[in-house]
C-alpha positions in Angstrom: 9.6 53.2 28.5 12.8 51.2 29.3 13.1 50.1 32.9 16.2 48.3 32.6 19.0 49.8 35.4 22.3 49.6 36.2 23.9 50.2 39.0 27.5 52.1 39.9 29.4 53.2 43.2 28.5 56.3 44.2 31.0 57.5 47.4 30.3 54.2 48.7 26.7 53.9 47.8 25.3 51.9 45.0 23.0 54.0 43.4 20.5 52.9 40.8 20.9 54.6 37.3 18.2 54.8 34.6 20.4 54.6 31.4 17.2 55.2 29.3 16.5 58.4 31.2 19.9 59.3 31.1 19.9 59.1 27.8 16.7 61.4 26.8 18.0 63.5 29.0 21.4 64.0 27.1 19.5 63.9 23.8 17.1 67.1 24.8 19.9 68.9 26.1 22.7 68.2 23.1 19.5 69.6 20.9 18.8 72.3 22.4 22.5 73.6 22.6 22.7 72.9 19.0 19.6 74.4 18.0 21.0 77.8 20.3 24.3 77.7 18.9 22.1 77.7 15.1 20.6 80.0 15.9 23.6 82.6 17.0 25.3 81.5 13.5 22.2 82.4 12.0 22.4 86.1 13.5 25.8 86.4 12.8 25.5 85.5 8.9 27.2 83.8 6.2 31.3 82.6 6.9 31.6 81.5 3.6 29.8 82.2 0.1 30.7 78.9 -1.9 30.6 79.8 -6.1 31.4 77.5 -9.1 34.2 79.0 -11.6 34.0 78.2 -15.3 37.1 76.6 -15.0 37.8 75.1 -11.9 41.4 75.6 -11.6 41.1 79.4 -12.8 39.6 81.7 -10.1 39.7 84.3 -12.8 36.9 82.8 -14.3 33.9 83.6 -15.0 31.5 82.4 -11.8 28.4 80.2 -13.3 27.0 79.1 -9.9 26.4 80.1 -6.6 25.4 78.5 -3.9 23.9 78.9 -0.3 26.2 80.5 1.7 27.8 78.3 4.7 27.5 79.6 8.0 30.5 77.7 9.2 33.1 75.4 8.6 31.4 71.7 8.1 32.1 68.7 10.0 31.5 65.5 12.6 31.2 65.7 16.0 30.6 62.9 18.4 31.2 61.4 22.1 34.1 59.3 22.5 33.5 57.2 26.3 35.7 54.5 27.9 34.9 51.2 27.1 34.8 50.4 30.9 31.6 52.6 31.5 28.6 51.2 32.8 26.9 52.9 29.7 28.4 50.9 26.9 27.3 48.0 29.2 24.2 48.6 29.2 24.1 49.8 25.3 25.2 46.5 24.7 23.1 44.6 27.1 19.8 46.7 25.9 20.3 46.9 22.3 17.4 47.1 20.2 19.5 46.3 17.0 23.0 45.1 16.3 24.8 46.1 12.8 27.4 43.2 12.2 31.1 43.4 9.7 29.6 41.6 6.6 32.7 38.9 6.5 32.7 37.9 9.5 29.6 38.4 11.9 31.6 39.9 14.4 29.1 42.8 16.1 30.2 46.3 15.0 27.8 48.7 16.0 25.3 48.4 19.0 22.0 50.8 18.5 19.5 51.5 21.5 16.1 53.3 20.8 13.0 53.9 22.9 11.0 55.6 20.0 12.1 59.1 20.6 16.0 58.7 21.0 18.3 56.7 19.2 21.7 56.3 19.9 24.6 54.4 18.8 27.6 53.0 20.1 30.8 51.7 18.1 34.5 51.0 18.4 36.9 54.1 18.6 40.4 54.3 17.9 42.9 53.8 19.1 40.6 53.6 22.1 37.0 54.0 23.5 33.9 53.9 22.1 32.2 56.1 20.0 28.8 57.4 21.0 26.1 58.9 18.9 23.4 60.6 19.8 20.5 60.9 16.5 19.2 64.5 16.8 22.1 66.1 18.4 23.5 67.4 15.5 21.1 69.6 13.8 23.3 70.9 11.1 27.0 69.7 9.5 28.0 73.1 10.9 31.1 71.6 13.0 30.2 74.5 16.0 26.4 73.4 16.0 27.3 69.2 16.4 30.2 70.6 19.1 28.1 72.2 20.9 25.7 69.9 21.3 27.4 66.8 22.2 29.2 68.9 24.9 25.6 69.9 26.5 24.8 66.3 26.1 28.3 64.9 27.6 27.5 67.4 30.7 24.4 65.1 31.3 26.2 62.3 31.2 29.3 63.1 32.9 26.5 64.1 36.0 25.9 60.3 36.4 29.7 59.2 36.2 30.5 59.0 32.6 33.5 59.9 31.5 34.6 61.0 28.2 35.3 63.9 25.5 33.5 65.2 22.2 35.7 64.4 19.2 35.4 66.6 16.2 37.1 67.0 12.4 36.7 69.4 9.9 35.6 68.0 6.5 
């Protein structure tokens, strides 16, 4: 358990803020918004049915694989945050491991973990920082992983942070 606390202004008030707590918190609620939003793709059935043509540039083809059918488009999803929140502070401050560039030592990546929740923090662009959440994103279905960090950006905006999910389409 991770007693470490930070403190922000509140209408006046500082308030004391378990980051830790904050951050299980987020992680339950990004999962279980995932595994919901799984679940409805599941009912709904396959988007896409992805085959393997004899010739790849022929569609004509004869078809010599298939393979399981996607239930939506793939992708990457994740939090972008300012790098002024009290959050990437503490990330920083309370890191349980630090992934460096390999030239020149500079820190790249800060990772926090209690045991159950791991989460990441790195350098967006142009702006922000990026923040991952292990276990939000249940699938590479890009509805499941948005869905998800939006539960888990709710949390987090509830205790002052603020930021947006970023998504692409692979």
């Amino acid at each position: 358990m991770c007693f470490a606390l930070s403190e922000r202004q509140y209408r006046g008030i500082k308030v004391k803020v378990d980051w830790g707590e904050v951050l299980r918190e987020a992680a339950e609620a990004g999962r279980k918004a995932a595994m919901r939003k799984l679940e409805e793709l599941k009912r709904q059935g396959p988007k896409y049915m992805v085959v393997q043509h004899e010739d790849p540039f022929d569609k004509r083809s004869p078809i010599i694989a298939v393979y399981e059918p996607l239930l939506d488009d793939l992708g990457y999803a994740e939090i972008r945050i300012s790098g002024r929140s009290p959050l990437v502070r503490w990330i920083k401050k309370n890191a349980t491991n630090i992934i460096r560039e390999p030239l020149t030592g500079r820190p790249e990546a800060w990772e926090w973990s209690d045991g159950d929740v791991l989460v990441s923090i790195s350098k967006a662009y142009p702006k922000g920082y990026s923040l991952y959440i292990r276990g939000v994103a249940v699938a590479q279905y890009i509805s499941v992983q948005v869905a998800g960090y939006e539960a888990a950006l709710e949390v987090l905006k509830k205790y002052g942070v603020d930021g947006w999910v970023w998504s692409r389409i692979d």
